[in-house]
N, CA, C and O atoms as a CHARMM CRD file, in Angstrom:
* protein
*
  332
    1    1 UNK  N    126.25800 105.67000 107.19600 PROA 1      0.00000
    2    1 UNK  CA   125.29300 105.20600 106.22100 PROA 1      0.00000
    3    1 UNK  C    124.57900 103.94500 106.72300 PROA 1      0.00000
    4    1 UNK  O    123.34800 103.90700 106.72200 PROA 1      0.00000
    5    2 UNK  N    125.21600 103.05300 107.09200 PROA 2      0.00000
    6    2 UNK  CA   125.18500 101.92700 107.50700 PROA 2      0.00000
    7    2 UNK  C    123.94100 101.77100 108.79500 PROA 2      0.00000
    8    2 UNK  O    123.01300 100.97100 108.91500 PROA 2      0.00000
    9    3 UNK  N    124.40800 102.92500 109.66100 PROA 3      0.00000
   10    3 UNK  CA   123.24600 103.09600 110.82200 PROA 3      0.00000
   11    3 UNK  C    122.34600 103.71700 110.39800 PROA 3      0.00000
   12    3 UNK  O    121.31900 103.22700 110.86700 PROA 3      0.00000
   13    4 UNK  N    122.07100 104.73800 109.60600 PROA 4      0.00000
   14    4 UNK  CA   121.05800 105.46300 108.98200 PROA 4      0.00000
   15    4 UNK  C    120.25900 104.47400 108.71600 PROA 4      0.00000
   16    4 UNK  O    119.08200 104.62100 109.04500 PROA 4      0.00000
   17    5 UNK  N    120.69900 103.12800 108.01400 PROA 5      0.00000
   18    5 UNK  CA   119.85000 101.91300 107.37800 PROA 5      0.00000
   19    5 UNK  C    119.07900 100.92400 108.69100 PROA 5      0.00000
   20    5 UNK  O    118.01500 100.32500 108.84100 PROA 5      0.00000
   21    6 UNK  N    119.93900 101.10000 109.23900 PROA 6      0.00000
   22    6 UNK  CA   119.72900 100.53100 110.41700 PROA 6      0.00000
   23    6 UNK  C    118.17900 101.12900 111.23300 PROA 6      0.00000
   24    6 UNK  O    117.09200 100.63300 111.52800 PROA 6      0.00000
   25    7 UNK  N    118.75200 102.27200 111.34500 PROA 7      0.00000
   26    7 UNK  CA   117.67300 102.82500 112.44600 PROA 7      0.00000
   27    7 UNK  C    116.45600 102.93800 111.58900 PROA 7      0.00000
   28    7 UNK  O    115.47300 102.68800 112.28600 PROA 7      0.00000
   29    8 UNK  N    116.14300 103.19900 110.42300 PROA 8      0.00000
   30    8 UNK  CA   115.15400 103.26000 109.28100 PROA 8      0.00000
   31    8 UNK  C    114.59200 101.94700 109.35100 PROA 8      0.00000
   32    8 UNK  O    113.36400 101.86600 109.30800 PROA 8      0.00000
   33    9 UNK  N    115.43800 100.65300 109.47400 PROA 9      0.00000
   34    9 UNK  CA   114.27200  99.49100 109.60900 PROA 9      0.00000
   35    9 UNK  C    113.85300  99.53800 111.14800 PROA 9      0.00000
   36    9 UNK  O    112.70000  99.27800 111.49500 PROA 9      0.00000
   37   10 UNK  N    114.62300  99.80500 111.83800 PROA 10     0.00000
   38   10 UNK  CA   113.86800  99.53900 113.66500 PROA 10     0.00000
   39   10 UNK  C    112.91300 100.68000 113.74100 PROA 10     0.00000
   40   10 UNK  O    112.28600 100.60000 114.79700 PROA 10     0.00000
   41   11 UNK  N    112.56200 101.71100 113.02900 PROA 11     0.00000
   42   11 UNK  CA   111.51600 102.56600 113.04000 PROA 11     0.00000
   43   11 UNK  C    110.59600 101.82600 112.50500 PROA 11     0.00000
   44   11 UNK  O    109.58100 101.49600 113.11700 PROA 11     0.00000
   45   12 UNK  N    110.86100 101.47900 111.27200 PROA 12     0.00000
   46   12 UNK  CA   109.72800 100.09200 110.44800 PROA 12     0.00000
   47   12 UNK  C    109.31000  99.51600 110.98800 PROA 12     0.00000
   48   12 UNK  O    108.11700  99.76700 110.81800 PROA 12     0.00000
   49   13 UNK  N    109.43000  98.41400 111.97800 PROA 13     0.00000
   50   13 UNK  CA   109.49700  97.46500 112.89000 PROA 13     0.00000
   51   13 UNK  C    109.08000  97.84100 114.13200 PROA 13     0.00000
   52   13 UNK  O    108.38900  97.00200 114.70900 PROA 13     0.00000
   53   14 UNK  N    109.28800  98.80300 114.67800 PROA 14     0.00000
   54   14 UNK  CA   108.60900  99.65600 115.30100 PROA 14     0.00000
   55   14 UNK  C    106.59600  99.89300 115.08400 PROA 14     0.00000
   56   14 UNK  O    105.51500  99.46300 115.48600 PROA 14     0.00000
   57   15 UNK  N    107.07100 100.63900 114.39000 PROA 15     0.00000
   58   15 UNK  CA   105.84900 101.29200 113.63700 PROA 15     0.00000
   59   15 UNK  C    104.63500 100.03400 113.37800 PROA 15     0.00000
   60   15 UNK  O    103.46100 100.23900 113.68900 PROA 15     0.00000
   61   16 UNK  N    105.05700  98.83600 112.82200 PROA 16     0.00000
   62   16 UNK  CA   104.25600  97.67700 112.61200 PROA 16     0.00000
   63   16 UNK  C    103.99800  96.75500 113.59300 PROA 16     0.00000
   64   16 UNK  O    103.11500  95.92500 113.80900 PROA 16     0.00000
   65   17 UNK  N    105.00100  97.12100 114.12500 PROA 17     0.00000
   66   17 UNK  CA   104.23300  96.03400 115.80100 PROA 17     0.00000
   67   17 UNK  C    103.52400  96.88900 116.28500 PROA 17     0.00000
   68   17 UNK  O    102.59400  96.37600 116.90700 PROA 17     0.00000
   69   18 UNK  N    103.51500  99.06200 116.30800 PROA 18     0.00000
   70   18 UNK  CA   102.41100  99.36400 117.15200 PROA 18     0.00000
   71   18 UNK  C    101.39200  99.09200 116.28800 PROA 18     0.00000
   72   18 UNK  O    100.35600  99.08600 116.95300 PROA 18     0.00000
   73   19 UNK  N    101.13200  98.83200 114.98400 PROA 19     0.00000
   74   19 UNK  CA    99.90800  98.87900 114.38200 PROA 19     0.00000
   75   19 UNK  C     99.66300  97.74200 114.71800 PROA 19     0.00000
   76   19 UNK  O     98.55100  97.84300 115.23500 PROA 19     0.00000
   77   20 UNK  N     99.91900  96.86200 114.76300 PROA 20     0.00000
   78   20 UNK  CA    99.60500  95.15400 114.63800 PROA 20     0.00000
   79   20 UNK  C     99.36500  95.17100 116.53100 PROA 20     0.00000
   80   20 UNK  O     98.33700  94.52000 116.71500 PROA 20     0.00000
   81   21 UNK  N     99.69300  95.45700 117.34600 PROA 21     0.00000
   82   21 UNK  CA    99.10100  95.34100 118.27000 PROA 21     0.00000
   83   21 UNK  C     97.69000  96.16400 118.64400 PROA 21     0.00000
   84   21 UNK  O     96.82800  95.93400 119.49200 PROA 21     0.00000
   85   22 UNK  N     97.79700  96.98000 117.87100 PROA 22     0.00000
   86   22 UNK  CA    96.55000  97.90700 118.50300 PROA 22     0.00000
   87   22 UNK  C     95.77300  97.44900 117.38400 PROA 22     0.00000
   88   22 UNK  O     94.81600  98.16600 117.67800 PROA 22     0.00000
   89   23 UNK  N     95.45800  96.97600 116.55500 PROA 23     0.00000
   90   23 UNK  CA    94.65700  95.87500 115.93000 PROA 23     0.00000
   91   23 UNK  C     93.96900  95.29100 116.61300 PROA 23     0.00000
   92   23 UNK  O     94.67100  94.55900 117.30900 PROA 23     0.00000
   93   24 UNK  N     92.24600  95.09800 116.99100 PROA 24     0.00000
   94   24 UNK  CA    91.82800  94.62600 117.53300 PROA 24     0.00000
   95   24 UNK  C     90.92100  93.08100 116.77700 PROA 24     0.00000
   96   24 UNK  O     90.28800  92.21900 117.38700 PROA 24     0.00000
   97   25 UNK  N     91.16600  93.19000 115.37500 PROA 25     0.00000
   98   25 UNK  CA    90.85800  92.38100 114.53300 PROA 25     0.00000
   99   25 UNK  C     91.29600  91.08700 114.50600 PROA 25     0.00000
  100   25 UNK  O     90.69600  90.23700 113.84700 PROA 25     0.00000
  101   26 UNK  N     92.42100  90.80200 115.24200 PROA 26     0.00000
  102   26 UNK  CA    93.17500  89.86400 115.24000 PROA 26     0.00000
  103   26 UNK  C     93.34400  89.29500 116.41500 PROA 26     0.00000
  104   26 UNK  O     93.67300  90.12100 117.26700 PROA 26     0.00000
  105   27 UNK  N     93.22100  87.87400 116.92800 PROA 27     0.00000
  106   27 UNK  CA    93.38500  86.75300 118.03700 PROA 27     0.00000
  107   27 UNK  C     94.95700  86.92900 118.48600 PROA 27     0.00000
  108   27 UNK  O     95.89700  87.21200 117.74300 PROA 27     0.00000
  109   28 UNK  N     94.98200  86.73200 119.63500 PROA 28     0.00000
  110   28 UNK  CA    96.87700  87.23200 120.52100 PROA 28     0.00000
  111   28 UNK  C     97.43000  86.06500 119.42400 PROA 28     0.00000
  112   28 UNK  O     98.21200  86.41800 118.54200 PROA 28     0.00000
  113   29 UNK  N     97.17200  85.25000 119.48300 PROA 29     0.00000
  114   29 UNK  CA    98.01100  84.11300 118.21000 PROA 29     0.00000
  115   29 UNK  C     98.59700  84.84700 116.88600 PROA 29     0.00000
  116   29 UNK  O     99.70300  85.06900 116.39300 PROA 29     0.00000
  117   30 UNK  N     97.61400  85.02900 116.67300 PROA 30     0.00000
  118   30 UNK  CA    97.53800  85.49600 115.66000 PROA 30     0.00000
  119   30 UNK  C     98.30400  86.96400 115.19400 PROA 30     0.00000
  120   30 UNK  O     98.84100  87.17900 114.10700 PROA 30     0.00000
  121   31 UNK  N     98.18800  87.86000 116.30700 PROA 31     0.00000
  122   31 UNK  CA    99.01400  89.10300 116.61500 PROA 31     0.00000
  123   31 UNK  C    100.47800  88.74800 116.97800 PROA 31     0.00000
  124   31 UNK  O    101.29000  89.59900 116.61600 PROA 31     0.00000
  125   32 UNK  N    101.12600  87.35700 117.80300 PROA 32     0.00000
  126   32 UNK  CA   102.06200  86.70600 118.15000 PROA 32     0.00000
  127   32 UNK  C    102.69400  86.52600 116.24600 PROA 32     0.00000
  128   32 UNK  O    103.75600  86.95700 115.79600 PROA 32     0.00000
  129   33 UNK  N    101.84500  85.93000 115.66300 PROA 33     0.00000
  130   33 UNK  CA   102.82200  85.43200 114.69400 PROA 33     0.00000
  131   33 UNK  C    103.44100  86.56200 113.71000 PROA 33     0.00000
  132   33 UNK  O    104.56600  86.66100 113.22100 PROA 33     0.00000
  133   34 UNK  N    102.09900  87.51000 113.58400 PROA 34     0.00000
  134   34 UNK  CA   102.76800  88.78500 112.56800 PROA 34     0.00000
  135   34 UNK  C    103.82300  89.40600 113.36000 PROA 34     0.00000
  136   34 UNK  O    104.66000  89.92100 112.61800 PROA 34     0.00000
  137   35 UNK  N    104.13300  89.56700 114.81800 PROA 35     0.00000
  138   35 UNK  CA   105.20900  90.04600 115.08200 PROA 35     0.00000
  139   35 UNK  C    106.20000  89.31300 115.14900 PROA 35     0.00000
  140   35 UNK  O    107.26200  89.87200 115.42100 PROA 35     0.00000
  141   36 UNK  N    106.20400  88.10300 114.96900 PROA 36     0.00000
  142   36 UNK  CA   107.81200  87.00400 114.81100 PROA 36     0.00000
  143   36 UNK  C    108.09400  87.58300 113.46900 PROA 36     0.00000
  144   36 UNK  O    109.18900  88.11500 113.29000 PROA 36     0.00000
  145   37 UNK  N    106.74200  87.50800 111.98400 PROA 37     0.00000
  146   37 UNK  CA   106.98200  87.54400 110.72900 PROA 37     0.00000
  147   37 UNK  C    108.02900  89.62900 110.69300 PROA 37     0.00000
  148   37 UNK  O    108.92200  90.06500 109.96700 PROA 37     0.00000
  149   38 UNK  N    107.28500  90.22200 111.79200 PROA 38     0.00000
  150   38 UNK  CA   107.78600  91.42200 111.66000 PROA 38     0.00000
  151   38 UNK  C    109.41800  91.74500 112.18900 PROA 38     0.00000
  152   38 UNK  O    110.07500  92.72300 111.83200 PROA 38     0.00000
  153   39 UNK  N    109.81600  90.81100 113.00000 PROA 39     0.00000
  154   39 UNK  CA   111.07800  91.03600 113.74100 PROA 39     0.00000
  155   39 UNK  C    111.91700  89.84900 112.68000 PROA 39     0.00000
  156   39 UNK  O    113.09300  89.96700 112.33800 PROA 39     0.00000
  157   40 UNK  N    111.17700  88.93400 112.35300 PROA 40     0.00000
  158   40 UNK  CA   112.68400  87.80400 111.73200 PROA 40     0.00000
  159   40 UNK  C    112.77400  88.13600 109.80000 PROA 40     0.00000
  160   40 UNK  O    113.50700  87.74100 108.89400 PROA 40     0.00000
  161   41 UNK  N    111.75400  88.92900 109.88900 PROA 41     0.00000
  162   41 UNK  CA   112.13300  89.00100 107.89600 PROA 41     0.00000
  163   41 UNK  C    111.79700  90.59800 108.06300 PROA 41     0.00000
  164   41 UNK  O    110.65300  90.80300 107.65700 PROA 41     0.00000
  165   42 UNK  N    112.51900  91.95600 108.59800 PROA 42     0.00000
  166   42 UNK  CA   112.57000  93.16800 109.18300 PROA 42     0.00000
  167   42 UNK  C    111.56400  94.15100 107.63900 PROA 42     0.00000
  168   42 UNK  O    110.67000  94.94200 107.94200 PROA 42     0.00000
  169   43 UNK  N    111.76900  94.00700 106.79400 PROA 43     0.00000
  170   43 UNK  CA   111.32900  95.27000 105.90200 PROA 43     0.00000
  171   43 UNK  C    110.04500  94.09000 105.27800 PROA 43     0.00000
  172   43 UNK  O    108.94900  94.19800 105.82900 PROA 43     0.00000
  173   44 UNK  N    110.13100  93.40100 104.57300 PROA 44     0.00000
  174   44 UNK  CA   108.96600  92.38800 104.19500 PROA 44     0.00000
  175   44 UNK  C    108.27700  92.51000 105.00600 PROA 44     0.00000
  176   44 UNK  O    107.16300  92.93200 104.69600 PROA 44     0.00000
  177   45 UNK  N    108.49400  92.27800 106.15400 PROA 45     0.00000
  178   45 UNK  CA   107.09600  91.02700 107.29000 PROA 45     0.00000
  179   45 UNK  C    106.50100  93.06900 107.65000 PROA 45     0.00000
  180   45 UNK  O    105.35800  93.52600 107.65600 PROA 45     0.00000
  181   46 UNK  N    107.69400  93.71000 107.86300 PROA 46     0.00000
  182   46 UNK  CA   106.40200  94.75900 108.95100 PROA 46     0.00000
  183   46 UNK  C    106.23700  95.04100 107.56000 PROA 46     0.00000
  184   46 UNK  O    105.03300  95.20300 107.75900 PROA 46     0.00000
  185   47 UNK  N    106.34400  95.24100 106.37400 PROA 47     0.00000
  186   47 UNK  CA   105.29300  96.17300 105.40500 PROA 47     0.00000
  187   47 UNK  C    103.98300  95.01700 105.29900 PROA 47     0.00000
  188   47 UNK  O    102.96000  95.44100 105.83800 PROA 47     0.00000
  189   48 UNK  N    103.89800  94.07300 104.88500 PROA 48     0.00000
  190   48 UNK  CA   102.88800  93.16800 104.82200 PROA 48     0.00000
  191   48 UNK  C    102.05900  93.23500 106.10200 PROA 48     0.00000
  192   48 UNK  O    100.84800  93.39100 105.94400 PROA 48     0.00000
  193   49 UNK  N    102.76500  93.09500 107.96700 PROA 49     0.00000
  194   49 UNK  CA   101.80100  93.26300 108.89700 PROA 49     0.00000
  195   49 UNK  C    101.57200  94.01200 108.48500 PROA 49     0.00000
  196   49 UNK  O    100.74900  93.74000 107.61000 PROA 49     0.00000
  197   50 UNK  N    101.88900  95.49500 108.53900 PROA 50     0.00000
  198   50 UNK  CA   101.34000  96.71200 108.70300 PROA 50     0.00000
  199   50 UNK  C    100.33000  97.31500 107.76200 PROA 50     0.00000
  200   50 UNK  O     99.51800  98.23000 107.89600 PROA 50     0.00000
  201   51 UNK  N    100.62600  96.55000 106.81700 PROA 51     0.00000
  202   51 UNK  CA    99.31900  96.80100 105.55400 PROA 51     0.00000
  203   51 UNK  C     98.08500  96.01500 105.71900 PROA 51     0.00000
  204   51 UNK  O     97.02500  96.59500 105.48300 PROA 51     0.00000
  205   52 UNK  N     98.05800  94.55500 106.15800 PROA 52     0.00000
  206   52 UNK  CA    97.26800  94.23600 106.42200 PROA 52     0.00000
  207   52 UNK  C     96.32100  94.51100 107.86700 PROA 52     0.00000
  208   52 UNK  O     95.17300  94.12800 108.09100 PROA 52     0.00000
  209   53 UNK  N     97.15400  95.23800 108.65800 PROA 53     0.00000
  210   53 UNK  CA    96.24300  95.16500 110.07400 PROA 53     0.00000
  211   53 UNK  C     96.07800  96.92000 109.95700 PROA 53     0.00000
  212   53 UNK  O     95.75800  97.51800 110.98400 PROA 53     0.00000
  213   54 UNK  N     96.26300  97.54800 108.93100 PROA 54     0.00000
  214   54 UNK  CA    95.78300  98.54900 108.53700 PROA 54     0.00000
  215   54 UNK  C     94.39200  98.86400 107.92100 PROA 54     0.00000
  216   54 UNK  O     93.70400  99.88100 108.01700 PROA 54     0.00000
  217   55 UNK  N     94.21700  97.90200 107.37500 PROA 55     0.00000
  218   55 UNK  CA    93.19700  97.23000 106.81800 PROA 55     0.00000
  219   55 UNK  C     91.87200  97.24800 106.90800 PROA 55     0.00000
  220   55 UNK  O     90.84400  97.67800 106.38400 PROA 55     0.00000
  221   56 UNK  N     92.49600  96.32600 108.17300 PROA 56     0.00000
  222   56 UNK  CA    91.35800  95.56200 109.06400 PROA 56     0.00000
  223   56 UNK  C     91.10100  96.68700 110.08100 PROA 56     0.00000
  224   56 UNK  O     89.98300  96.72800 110.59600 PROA 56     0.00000
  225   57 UNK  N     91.73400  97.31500 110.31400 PROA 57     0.00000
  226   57 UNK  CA    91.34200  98.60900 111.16600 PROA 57     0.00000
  227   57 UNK  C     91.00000  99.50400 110.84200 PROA 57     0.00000
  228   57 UNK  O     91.34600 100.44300 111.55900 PROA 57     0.00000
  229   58 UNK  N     90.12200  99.86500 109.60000 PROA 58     0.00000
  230   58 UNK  CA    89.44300 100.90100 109.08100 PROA 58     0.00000
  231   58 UNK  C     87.77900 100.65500 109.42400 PROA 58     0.00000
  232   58 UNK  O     87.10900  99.63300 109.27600 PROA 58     0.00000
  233   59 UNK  N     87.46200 101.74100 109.84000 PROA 59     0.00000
  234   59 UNK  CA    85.80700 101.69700 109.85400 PROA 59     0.00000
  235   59 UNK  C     84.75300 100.66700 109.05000 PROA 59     0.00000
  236   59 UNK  O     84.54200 100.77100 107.84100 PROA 59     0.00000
  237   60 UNK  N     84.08400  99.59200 109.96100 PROA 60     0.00000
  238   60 UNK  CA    82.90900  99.13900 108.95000 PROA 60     0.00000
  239   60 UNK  C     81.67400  99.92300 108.66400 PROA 60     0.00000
  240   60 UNK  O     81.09400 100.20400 109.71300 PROA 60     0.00000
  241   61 UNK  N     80.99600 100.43300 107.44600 PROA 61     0.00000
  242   61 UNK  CA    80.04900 101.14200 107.88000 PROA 61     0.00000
  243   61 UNK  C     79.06700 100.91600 108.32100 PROA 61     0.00000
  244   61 UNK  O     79.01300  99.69100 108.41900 PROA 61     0.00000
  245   62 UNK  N     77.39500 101.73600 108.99600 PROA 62     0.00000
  246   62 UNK  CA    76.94500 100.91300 109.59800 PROA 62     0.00000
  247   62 UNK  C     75.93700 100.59800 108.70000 PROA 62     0.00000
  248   62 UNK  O     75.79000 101.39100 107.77000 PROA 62     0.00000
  249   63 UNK  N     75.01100  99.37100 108.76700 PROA 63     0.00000
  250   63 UNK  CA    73.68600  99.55600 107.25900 PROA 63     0.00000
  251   63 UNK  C     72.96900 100.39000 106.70800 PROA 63     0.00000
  252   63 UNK  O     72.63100 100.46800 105.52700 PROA 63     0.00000
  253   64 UNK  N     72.53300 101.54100 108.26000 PROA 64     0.00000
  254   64 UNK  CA    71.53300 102.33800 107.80600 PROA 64     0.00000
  255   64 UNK  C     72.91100 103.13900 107.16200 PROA 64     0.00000
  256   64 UNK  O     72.44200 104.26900 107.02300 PROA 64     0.00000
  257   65 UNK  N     73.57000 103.17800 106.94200 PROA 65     0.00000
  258   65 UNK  CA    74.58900 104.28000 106.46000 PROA 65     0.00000
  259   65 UNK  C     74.93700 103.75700 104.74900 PROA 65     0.00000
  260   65 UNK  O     75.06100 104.55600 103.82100 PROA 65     0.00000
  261   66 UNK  N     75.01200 102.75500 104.66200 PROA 66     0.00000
  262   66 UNK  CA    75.58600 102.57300 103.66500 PROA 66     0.00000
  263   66 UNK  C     74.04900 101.75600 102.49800 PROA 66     0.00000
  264   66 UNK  O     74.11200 101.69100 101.27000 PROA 66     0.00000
  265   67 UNK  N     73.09500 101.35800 103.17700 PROA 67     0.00000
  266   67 UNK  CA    71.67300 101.01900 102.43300 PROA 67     0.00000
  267   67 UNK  C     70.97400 102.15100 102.49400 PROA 67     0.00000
  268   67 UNK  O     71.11600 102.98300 103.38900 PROA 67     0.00000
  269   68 UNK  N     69.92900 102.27500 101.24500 PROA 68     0.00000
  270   68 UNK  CA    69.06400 103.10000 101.22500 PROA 68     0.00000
  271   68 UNK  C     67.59200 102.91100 102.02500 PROA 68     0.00000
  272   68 UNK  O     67.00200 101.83900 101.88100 PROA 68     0.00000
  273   69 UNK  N     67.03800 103.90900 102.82300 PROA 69     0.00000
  274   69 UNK  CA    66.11100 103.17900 103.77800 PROA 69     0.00000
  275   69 UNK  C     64.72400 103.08200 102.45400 PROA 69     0.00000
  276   69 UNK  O     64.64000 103.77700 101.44100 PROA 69     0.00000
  277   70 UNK  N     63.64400 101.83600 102.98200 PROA 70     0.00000
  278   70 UNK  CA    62.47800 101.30300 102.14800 PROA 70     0.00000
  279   70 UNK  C     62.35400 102.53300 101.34400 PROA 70     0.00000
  280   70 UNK  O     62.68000 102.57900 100.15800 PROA 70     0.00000
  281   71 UNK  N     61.85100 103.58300 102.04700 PROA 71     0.00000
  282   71 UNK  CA    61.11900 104.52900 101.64800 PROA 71     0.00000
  283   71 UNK  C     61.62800 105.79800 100.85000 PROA 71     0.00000
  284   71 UNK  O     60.94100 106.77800 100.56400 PROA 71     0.00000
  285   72 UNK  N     63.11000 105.57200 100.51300 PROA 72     0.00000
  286   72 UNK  CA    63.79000 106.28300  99.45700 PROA 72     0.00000
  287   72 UNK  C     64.08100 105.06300  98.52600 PROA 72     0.00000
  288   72 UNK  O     65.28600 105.29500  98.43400 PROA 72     0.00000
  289   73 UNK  N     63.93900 104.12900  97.89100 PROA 73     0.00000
  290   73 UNK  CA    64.71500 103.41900  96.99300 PROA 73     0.00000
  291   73 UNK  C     64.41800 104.47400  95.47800 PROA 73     0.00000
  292   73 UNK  O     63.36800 105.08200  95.27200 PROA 73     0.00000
  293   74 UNK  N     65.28400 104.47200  94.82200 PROA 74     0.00000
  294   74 UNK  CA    64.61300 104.60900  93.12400 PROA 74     0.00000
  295   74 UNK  C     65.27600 104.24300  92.31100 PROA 74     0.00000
  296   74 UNK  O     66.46600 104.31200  92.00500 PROA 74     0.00000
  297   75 UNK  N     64.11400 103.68800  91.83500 PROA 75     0.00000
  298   75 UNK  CA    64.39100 102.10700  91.04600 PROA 75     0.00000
  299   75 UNK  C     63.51600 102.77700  89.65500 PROA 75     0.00000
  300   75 UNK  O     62.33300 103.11900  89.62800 PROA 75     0.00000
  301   76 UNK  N     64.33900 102.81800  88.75600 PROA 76     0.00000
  302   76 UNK  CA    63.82900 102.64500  87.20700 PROA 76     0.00000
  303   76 UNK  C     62.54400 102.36300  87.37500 PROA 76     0.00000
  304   76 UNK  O     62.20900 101.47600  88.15900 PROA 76     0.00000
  305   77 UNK  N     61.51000 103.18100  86.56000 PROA 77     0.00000
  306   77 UNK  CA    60.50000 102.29900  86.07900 PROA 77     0.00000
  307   77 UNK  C     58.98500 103.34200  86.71200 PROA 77     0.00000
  308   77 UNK  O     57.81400 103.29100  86.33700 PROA 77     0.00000
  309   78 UNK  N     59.61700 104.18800  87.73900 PROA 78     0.00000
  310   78 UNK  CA    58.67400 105.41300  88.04400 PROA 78     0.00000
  311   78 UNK  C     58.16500 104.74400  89.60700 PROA 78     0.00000
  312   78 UNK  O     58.58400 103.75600  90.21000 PROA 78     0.00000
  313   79 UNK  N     57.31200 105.53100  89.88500 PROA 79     0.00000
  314   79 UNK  CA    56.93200 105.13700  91.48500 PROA 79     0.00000
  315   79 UNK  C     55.50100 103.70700  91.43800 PROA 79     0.00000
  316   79 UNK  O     54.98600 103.31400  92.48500 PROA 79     0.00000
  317   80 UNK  N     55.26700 103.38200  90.63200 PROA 80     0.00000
  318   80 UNK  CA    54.55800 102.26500  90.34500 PROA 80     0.00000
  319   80 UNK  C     55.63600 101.16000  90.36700 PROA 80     0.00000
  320   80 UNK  O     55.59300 100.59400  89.27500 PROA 80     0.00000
  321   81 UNK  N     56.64400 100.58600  91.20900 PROA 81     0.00000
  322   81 UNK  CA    57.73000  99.57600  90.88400 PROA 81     0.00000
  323   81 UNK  C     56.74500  98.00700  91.71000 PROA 81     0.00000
  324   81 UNK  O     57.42300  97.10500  92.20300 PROA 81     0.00000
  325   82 UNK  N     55.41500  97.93100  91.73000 PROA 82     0.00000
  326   82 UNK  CA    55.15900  96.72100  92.26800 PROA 82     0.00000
  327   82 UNK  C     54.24000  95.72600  91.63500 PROA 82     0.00000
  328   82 UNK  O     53.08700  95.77400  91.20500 PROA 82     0.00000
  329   83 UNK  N     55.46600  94.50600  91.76300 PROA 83     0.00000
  330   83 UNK  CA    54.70700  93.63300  90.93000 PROA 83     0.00000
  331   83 UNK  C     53.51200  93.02400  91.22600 PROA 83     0.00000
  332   83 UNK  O     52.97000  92.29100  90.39900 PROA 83     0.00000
């Protein structure tokens, strides 16, 4: 039982240092400290790294993707919108 518990956090710990290193969001300092926080406090520190550099490693989108370009806006008020 005892090792079952065992090997379940070094998979944890595991698992959050590869995320937290392959994080490119983060300064080597900075990647240095979430893995002390991940190895000296074992189930806390890697769920917190690993959530946060999960995070930060999701797609930003790009403007034209996520704004509407000039020439589609619609805006209340009919195609006369200029003051």
């Amino acid at each position: 039982m005892l090792s079952c518990i065992a090997a379940a956090v070094l998979a944890g710990n595991l698992f959050a240092t590869v995320v937290v290193l392959r994080s490119d969001f983060y300064s080597p300092l900075q990647q240095r400290l979430q893995l002390a926080l991940v190895w000296l406090i074992p189930v806390l520190g890697a769920a917190c790294c690993a959530s946060f550099a999960s995070i930060h490693g999701r797609a930003v989108p790009k403007p034209d993707e996520r704004f509407p370009k000039p020439d589609t806006f619609d805006l209340p008020g009919g195609e006369g919108n200029s003051l």
